[in-house]
C-alpha positions as CSV (number, residue, x, y, z in Angstrom):
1,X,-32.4,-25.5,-12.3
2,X,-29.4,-28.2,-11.8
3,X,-27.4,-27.1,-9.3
4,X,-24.3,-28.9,-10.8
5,X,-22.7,-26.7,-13.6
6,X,-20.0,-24.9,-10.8
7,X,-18.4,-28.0,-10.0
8,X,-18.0,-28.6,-13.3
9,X,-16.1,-25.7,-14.3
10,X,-12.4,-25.3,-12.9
11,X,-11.3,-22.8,-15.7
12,X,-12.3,-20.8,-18.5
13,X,-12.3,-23.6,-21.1
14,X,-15.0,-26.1,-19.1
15,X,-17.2,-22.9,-19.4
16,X,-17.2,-22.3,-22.8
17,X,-18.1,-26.2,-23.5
18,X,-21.7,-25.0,-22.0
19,X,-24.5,-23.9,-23.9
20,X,-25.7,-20.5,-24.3
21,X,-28.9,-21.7,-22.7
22,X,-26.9,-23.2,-19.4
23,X,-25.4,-19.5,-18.6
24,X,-28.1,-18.5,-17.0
25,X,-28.3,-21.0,-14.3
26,X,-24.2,-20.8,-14.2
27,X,-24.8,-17.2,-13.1
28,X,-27.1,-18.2,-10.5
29,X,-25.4,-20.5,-9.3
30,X,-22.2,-18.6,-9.0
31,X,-24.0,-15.8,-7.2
32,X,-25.3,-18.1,-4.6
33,X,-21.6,-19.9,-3.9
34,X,-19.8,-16.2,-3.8
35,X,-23.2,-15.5,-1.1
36,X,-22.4,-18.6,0.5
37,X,-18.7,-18.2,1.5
38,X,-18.8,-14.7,1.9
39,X,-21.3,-14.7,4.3
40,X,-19.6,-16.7,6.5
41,X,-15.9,-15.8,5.5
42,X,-16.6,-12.4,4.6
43,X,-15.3,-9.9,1.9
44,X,-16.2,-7.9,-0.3
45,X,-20.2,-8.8,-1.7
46,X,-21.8,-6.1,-3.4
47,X,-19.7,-5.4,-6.8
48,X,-18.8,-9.1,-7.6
49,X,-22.9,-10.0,-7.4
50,X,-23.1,-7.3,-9.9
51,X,-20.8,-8.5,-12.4
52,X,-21.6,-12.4,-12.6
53,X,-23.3,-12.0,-16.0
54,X,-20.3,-9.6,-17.4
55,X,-17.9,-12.3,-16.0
56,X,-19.2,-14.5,-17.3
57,X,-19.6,-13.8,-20.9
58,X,-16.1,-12.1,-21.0
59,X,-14.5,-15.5,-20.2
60,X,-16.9,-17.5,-22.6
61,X,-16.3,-15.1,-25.5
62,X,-12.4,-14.3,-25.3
63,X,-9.8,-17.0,-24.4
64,X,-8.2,-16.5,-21.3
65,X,-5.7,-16.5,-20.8
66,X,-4.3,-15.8,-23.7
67,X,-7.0,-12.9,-24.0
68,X,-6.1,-10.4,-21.6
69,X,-8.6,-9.5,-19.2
70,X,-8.0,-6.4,-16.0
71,X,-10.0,-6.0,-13.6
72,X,-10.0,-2.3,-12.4
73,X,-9.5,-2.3,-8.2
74,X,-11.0,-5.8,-8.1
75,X,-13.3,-5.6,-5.7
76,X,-15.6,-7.4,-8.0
77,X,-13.2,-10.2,-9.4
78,X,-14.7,-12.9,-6.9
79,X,-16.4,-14.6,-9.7
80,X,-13.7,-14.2,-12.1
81,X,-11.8,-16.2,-9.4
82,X,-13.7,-19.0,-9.0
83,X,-14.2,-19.8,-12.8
84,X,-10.4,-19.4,-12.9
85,X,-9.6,-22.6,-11.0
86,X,-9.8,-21.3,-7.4
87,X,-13.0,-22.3,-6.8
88,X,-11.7,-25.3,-4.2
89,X,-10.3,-22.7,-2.2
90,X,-12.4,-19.5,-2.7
91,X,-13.1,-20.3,1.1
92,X,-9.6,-19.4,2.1
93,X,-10.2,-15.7,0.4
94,X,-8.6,-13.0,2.4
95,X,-7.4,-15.2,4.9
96,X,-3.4,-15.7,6.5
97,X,-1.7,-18.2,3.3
98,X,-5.2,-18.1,1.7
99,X,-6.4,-16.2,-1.9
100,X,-6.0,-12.3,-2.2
101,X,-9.0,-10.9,-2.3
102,X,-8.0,-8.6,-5.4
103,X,-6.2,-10.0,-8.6
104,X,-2.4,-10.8,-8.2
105,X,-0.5,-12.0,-10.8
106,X,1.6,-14.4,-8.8
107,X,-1.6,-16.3,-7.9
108,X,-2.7,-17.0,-11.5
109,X,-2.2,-16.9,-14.8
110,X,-5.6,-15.6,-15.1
111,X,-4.8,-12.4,-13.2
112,X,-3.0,-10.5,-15.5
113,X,-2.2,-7.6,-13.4
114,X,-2.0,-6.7,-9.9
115,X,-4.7,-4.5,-8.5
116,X,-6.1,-3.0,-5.6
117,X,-5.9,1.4,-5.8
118,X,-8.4,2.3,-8.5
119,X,-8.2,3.5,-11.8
120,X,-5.2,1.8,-13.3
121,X,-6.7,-0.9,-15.6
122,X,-7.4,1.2,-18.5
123,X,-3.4,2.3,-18.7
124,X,-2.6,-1.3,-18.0
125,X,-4.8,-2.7,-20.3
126,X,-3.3,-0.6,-23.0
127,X,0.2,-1.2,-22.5
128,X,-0.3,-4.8,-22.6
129,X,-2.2,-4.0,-25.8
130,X,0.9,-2.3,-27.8
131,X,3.1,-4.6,-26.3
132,X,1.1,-7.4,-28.3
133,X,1.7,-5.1,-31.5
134,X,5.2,-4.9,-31.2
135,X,5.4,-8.5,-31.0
136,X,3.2,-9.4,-33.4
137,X,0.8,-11.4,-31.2
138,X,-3.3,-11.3,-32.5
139,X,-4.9,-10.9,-29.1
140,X,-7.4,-9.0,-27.2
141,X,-6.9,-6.8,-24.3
142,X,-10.0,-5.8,-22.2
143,X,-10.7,-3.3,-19.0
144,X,-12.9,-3.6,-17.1
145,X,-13.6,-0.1,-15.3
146,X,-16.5,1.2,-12.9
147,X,-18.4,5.0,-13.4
148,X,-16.1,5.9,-9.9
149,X,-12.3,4.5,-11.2
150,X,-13.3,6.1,-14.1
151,X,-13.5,9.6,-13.4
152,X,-9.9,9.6,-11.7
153,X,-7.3,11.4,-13.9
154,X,-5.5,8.6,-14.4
155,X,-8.3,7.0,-16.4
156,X,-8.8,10.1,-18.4
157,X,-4.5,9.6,-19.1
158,X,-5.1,6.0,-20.3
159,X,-8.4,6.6,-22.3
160,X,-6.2,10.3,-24.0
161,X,-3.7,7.4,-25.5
162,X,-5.4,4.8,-26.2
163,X,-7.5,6.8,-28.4
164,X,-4.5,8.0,-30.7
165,X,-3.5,4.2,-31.2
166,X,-4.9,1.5,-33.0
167,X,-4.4,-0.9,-30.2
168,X,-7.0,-3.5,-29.8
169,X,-8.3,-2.3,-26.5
170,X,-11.3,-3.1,-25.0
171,X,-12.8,-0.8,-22.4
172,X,-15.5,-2.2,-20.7
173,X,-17.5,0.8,-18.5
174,X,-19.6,-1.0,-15.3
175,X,-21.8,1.8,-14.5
176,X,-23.6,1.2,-11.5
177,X,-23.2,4.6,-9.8
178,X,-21.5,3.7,-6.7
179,X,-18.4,2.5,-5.7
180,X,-17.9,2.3,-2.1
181,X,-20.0,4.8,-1.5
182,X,-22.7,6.7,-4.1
183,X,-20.1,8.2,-7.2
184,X,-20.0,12.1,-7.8
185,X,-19.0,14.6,-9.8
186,X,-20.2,15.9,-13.6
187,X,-19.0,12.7,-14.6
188,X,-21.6,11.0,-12.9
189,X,-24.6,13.0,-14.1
190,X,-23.2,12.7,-17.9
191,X,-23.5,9.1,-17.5
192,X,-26.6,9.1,-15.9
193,X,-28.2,11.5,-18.7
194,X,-26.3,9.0,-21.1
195,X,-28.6,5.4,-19.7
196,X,-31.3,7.8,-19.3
197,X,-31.2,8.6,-23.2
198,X,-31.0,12.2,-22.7
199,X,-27.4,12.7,-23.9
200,X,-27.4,12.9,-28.0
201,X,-25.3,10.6,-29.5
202,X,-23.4,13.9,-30.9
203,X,-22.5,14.7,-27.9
204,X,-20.9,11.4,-27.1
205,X,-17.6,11.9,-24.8
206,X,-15.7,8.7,-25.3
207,X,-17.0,8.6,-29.3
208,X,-15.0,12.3,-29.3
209,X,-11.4,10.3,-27.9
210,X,-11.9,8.2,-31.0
211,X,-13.6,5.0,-29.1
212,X,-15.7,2.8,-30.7
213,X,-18.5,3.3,-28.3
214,X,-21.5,1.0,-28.0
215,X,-24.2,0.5,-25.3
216,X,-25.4,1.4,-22.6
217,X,-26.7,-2.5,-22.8
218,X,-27.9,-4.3,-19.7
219,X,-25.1,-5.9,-17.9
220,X,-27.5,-8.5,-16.3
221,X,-28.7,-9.4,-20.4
222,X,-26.3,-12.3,-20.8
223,X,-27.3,-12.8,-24.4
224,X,-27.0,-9.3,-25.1
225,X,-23.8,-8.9,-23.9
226,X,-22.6,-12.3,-25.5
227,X,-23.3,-11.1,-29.0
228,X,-22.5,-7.5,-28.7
229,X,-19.4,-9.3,-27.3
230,X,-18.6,-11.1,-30.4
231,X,-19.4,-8.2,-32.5
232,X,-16.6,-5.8,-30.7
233,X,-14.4,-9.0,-30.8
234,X,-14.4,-8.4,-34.9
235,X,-13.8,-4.7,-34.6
236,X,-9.9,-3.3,-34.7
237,X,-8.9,-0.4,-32.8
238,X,-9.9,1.0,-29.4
239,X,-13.4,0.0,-28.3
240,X,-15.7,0.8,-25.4
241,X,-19.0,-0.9,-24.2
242,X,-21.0,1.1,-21.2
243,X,-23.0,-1.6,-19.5
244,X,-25.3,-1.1,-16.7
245,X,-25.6,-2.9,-13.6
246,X,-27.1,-3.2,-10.1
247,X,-24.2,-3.6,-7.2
248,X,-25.6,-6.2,-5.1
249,X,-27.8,-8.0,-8.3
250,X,-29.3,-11.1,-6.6
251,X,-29.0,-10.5,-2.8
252,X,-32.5,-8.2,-2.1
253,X,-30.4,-6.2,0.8
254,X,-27.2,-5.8,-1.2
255,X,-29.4,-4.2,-3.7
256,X,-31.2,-2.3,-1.4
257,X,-28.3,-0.6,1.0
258,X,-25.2,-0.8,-1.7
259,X,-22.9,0.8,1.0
260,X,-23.6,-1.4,3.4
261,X,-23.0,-4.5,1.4
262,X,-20.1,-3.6,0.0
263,X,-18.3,-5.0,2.5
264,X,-20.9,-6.2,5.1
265,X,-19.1,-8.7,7.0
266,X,-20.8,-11.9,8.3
267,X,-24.6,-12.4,7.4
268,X,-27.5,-14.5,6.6
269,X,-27.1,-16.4,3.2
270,X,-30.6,-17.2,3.2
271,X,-31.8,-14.1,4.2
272,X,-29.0,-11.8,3.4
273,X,-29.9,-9.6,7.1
274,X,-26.0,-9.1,8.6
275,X,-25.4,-11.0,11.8
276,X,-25.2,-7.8,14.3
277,X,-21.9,-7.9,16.4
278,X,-22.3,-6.7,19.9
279,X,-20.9,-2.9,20.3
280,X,-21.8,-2.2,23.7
281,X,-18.9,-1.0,25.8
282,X,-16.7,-1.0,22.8
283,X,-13.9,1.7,22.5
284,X,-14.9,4.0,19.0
285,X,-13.6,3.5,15.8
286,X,-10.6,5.8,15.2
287,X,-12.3,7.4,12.3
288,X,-15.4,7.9,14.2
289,X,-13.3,9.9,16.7
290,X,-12.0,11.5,13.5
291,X,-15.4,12.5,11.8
292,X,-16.8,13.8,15.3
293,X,-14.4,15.7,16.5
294,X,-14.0,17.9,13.2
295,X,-17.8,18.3,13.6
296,X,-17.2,19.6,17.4
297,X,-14.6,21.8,15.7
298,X,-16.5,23.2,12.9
299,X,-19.5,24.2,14.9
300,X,-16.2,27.0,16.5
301,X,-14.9,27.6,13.1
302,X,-16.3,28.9,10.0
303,X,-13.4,28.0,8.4
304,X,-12.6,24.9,9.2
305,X,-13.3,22.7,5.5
306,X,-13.2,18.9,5.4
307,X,-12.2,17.1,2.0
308,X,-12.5,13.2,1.1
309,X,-11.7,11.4,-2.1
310,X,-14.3,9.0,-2.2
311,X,-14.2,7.7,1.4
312,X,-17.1,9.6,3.3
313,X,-18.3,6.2,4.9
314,X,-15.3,4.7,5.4
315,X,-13.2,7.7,7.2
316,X,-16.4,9.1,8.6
317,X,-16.6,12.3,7.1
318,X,-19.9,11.6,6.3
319,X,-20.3,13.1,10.1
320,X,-19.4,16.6,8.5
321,X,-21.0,16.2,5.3
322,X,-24.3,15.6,6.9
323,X,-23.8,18.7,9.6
324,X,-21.9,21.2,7.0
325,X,-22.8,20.4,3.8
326,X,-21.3,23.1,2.2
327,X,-18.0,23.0,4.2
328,X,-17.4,19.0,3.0
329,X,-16.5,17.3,-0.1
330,X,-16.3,13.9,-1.7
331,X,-14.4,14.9,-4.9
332,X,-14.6,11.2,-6.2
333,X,-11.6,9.1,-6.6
334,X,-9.1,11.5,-7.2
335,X,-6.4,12.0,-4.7
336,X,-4.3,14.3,-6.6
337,X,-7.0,16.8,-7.3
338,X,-8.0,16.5,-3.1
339,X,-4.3,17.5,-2.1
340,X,-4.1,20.7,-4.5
341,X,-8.0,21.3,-3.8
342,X,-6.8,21.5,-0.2
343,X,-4.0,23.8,-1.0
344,X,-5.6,26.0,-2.3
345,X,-8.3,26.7,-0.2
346,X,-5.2,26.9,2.8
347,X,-3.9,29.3,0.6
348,X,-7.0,31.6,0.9
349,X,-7.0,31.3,5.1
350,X,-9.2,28.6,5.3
351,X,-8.3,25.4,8.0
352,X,-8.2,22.4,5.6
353,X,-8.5,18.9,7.0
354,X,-7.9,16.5,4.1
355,X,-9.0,13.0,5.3
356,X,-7.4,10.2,2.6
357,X,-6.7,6.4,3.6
358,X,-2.6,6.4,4.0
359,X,-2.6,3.5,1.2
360,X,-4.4,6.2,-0.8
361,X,-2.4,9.4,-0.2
362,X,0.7,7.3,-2.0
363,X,-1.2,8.6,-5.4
364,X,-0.9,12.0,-4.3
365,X,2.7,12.2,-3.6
366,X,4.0,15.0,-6.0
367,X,1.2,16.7,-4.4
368,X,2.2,16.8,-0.5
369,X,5.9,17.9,-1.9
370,X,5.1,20.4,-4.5
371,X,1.4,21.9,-3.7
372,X,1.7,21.6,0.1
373,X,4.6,21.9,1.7
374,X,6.7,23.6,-0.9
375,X,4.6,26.5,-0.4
376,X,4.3,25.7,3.5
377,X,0.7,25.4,3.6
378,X,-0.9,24.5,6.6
379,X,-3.0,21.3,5.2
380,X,-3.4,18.8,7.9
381,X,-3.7,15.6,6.6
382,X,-5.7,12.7,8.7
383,X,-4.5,9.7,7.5
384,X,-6.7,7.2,8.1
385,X,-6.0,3.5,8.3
386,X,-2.2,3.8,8.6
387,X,0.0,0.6,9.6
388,X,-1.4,-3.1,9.0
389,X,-4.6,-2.5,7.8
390,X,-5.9,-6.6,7.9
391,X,-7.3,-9.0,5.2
392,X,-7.1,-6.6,2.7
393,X,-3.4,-7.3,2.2
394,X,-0.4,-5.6,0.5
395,X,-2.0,-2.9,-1.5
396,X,-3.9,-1.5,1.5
397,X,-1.1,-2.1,4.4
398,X,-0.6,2.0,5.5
399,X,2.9,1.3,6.2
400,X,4.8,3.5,4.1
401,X,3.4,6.7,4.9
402,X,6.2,7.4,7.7
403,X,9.2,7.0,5.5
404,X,8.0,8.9,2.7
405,X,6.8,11.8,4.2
406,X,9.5,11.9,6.9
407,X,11.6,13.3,4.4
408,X,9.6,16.1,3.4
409,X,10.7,19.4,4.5
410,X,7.9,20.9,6.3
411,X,5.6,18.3,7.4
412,X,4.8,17.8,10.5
413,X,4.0,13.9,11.3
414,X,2.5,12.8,14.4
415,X,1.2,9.5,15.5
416,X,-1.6,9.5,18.0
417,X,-1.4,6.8,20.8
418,X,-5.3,6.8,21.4
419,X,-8.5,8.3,21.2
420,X,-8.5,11.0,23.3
421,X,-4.7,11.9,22.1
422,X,-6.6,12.0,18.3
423,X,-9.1,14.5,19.3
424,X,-6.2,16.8,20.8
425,X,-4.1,16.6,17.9
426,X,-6.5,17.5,15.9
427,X,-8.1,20.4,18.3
428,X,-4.4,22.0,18.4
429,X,-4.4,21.5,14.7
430,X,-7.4,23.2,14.1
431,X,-5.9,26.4,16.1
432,X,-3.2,26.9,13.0
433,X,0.1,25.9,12.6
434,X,3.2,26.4,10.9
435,X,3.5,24.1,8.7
436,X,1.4,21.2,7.0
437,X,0.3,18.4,9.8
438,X,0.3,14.4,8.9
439,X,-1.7,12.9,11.6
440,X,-1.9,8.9,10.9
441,X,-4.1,6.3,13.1
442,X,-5.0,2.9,12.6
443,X,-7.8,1.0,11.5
444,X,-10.8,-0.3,13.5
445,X,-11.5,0.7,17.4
446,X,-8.9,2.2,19.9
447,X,-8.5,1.2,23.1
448,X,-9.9,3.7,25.6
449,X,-13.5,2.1,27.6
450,X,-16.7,4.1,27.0
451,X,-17.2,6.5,29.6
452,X,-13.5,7.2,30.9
453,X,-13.2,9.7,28.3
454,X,-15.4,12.7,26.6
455,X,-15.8,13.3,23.1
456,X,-16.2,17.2,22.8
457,X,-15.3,20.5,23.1
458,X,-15.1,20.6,26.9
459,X,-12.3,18.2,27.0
460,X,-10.1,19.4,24.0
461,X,-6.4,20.1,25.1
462,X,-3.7,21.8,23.2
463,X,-0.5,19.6,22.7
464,X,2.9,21.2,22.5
465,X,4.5,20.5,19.2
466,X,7.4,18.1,19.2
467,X,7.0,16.9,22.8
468,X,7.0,13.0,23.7
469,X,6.5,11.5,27.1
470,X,7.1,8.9,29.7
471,X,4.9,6.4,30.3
472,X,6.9,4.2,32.6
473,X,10.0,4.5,34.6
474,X,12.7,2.5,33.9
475,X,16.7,2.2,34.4
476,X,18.6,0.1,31.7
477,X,16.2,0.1,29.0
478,X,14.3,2.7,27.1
479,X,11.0,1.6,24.6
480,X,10.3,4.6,22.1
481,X,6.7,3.8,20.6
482,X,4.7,5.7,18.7
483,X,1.4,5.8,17.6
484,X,-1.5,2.7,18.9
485,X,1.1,-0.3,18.1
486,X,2.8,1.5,22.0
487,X,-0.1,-0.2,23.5
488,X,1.2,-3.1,22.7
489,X,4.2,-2.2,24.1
490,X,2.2,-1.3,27.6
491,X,0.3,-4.6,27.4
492,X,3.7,-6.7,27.4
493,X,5.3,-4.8,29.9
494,X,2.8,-5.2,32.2
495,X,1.9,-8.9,31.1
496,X,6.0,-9.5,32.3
497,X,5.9,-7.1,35.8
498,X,9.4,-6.9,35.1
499,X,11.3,-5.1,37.7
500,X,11.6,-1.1,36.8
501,X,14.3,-1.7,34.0
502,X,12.5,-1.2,30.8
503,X,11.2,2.4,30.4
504,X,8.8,3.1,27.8
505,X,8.0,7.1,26.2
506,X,5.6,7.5,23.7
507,X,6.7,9.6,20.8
508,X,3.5,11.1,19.3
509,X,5.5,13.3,17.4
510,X,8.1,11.4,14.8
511,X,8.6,14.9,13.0
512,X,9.8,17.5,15.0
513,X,11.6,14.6,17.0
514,X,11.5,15.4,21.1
515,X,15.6,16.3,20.5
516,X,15.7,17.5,24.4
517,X,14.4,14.1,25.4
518,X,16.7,12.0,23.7
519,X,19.1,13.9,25.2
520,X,18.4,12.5,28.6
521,X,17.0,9.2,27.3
522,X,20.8,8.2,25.8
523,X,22.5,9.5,28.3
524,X,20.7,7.6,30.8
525,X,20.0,4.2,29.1
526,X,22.3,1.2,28.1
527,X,19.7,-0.3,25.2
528,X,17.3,1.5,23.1
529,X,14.9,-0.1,21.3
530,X,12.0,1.7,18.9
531,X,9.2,0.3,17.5
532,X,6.2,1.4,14.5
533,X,3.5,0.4,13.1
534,X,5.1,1.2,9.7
535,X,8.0,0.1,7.7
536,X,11.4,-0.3,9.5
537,X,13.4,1.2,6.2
538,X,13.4,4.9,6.8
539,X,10.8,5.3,9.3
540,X,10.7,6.4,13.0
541,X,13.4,3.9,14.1
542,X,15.4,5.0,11.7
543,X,14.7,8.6,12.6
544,X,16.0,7.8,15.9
545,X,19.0,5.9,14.1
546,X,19.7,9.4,12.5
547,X,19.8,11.4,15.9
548,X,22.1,8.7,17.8
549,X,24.7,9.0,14.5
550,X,24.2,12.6,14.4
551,X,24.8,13.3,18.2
552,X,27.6,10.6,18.6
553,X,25.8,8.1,20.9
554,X,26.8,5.0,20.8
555,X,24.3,2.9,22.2
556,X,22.7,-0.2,21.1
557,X,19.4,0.3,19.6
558,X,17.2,-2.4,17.9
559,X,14.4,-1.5,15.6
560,X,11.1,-3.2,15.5
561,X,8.6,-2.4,12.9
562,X,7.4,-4.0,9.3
563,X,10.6,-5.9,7.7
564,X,11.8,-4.9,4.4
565,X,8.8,-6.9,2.3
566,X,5.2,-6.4,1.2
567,X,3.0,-8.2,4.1
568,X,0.3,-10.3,2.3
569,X,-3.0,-10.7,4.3
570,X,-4.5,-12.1,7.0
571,X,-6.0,-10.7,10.5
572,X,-4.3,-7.8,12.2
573,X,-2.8,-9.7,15.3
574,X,-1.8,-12.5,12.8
575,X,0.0,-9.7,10.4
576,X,1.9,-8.5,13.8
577,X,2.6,-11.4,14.4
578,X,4.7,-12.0,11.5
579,X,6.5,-8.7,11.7
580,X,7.1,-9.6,15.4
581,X,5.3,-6.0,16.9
582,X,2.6,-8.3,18.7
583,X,2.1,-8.4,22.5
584,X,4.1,-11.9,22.8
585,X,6.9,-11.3,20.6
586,X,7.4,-8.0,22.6
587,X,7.5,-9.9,25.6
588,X,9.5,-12.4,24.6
589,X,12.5,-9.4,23.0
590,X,12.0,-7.7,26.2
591,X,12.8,-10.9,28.1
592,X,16.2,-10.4,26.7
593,X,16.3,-6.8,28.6
């Protein structure tokens, strides 16, 4: 093989001057540069391995970019990337001023629309599609979908239309059974009964919304999917091709442990084993805490039900799943239908914790207002991975969640400051409440040492609703935190060993506010100053904004939190950095104090 047709290529239209015959070693060749960088940059591996051959063909048969071509998530879009002339900088993926790691239209022409949640290409896809009627333009519009996105309602919405149009749509189904983790649902075994040939063609789902339906084909068979991608090219209408692929295709672990390698951090190009990262002494994962303790609490409660769209792994439900089978579902990726679902098993007594990324519960809004707390149930959301989440940038950053459930009649919204303060939230959760519960912690490990705390049922403790509390004394100034980012807080106070005029309380609860507290706190203090790990614009600051005006306290109070833009990506510290909540910019503000 010559290793020199990648270096060749810095768009779409140096590809198609190859040969069919050259594809092949193209396709290896990409596969081992994506391997290359992302085991040293990391990222996401597994579902752009198993797409080289469909990206591939798509960009040699249609011409992008005047052909239109959405990626669905875009998890897998690392090879459309670097055949889109970002190949010279691929290495910079994810990274502070560096690539997206999903498609975003400000970055190319190439990426046609902004992605990141699941299940949007399809409605996308067909909008640009009628668009292109109305303006008389003669071009192709193509989705690319997997078997998970796909079985979200939204996908069903887009797929309902498109099949009443003559738009020139392309659907293109990846079916590889997993998405982060293994898919689910009937929609799962249909497709599988479909590749294994057991489905007749009668019976066919998408041929029945009026599709043009072709496949399943091999999504590894460039050949095959060149000409059956010339033949749909020739067809009017909406079309759909089911292709099958292996997540992982080319990397002997990624094919082998597909959750694993969906994001596996750094590892062995050669080899593919991951490079293991030293974990002794480390404080847990906040979702590890999470997934434990509900399996503490269900081993007390017969009621107690956990519910996941889609996220097992990644929130650690798994933990319940694998002890209480019956008592915890993945329903797929399908927010909406997790909220209700939850709803309405609260409605029959049972003690519902419905665990959703907080990115993720923004698809289920109408749901929190009009299932949940219209009707007062007593869900209790766990939102997992609220505030900066990292590299993966502005559609995963859990920093609206605050502000638009603040305003929710209702909801109760607290903000654990640790570990041990998760499990008690959740323990006085799980003894019934009121109303519905929000409970939002951050990505990635707390702070607490191993040993200095216990994980269990000996060492619950019931928190009183609405209460905050001092942390440090203080005479001039009080520091209102809540939730993790108040360690950073504690870190630059005692970096500074100022003199006892800063006080800092922790306000666990941002909904019921600690009303008696404040009392005393702006009566006492010259300066208030609040700060969030979520956006400034109608979030706790503001909250606290609200009781000052409300009460007639004129104090001044400054608040800290995400400014008033989307934050692209980069690390964590980096992020905070920006948004000036990090350890150093706190100390340099309280300087001024």
């Amino acid at each position: 093989m010559k290793n020199n047709l990648l270096q060749n290529i810095n768009n779409p239209a140096d590809l198609r001057k190859l040969s069919l015959s050259e594809l092949p070693d193209l396709a290896t060749e990409l596969r081992e540069f994506i391997i290359d960088i992302v085991s040293v940059k990391e990222g996401h591996l597994g579902a752009s391995l198993g797409v080289v051959e469909l990206t591939i063909a798509l960009h040699y048969v249609f011409d992008t970019p005047n052909d239109l071509l959405v990626w669905d998530v875009g998890h897998q879009a690392y090879g459309h990337k670097i055949l889109t002339e970002r190949r010279t900088k691929f290495d910079t993926n994810r990274q502070l001023d560096g690539i997206s790691g999903f498609p975003k239209r400000s970055e190319s022409i190439y990426d046609t629309f902004g992605v990141g949640h699941s299940s949007t290409s399809i409605s996308a896809a067909l909008g640009m599609a009628i668009a292109s009627q109305l303006k008389g333009e003669n071009k192709h519009h193509i989705a690319v979908i997997g078997d998970a996105s796909i079985a979200s309602g939204m996908a069903f919405e887009g797929l309902n239309h498109a099949g009443v149009t003559d738009a020139n749509l392309l659907v293109i189904l990846n079916d590889n059974a997993i998405g982060i983790d293994p898919s689910v649902g009937a929609l799962k075994h249909y497709l599988t009964s479909v590749k294994e040939g057991k489905n007749p063609k009668q019976n066919n789902m998408i041929k029945s919304l009026n599709f043009d339906y072709s496949g399943p084909i091999d999504g590894h068979d460039l050949p095959k999917l060149i000409s059956e991608l010339e033949r749909l090219k020739k067809i009017k209408g909406p079309k759909f091709l089911h292709i099958v692929t292996t997540k992982g295709k080319g990397l002997e672990q990624a094919e082998k442990d597909q959750v694993k390698y969906h994001a596996p951090g750094k590892f062995d190009a050669k080899t593919g084993e991951i490079i293991p990262k030293s974990e002794a002494h480390l404080p847990m994962k906040f979702q590890d805490v999470f997934g434990l303790t509900l399996v503490e609490l269900a081993k007390n409660n017969p009621k107690i039900i956990g519910i996941t769209p889609a996220m097992p792994s990644g929130s650690s439900m798994k933990f319940m799943m694998d002890a209480f089978p019956e008592r915890a579902f993945d329903v797929g990726i399908a927010e909406q239908h997790a909220v209700t679902l939850s709803a309405g098993m609260a409605t029959q007594g049972m003690i519902v914790f419905c665990n959703i990324y907080s990115t993720f519960l923004q698809r289920a809004y109408d749901q929190v207002i009009h299932d949940v707390a219209l009707q007062n149930l007593p869900v209790i959301f766990c939102l997992d991975r609220a505030g900066i989440v990292g590299e993966d940038g502005a559609t995963h950053h859990g920093v609206f969640d605050i502000t638009y459930l603040r305003c929710i009649p209702n909801m109760i919204i607290y903000a654990p400051k640790d570990e041990l303060d998760l499990q008690n939230i959740l323990y006085t959760a799980s003894l019934g409440l009121p109303h519905p519960i929000a409970i939002r912690y951050p990505r990635g490990r707390g702070k607490l040492e191993v040993g200095s705390w216990k994980l269990g049922a000996g060492s619950f403790e019931k928190i009183e609703i609405g209460k905050a509390n001092l942390l440090k004394n203080g005479t001039k100034t009080a520091v209102l935190s809540t939730g993790f980012i108040g360690n950073n807080v504690s870190l630059a106070l005692k970096n500074l060993n100022l003199p006892e005029t800063i006080a800092h309380y922790a306000f666990g609860f941002i909904k019921p506010l600690d009303q008696k507290l404040l009392h005393e706190i702006f009566n006492s203090f010259e300066n208030i100053i609040t700060i969030e790990d979520g956006t400034i614009k109608g979030g706790f600051g503001s909250a606290i904004v609200e009781f000052a005006s409300e009460n007639n306290y004129s104090k001044s109070i400054k608040v800290l939190g995400i400014p008033d833009v989307f934050i692209e990506h980069g690390t964590v510290e980096e992020l905070q950095k920006i948004c000036k909540i990090d350890v150093k910019s706190l100390e340099n503000i309280f300087l001024n104090y």
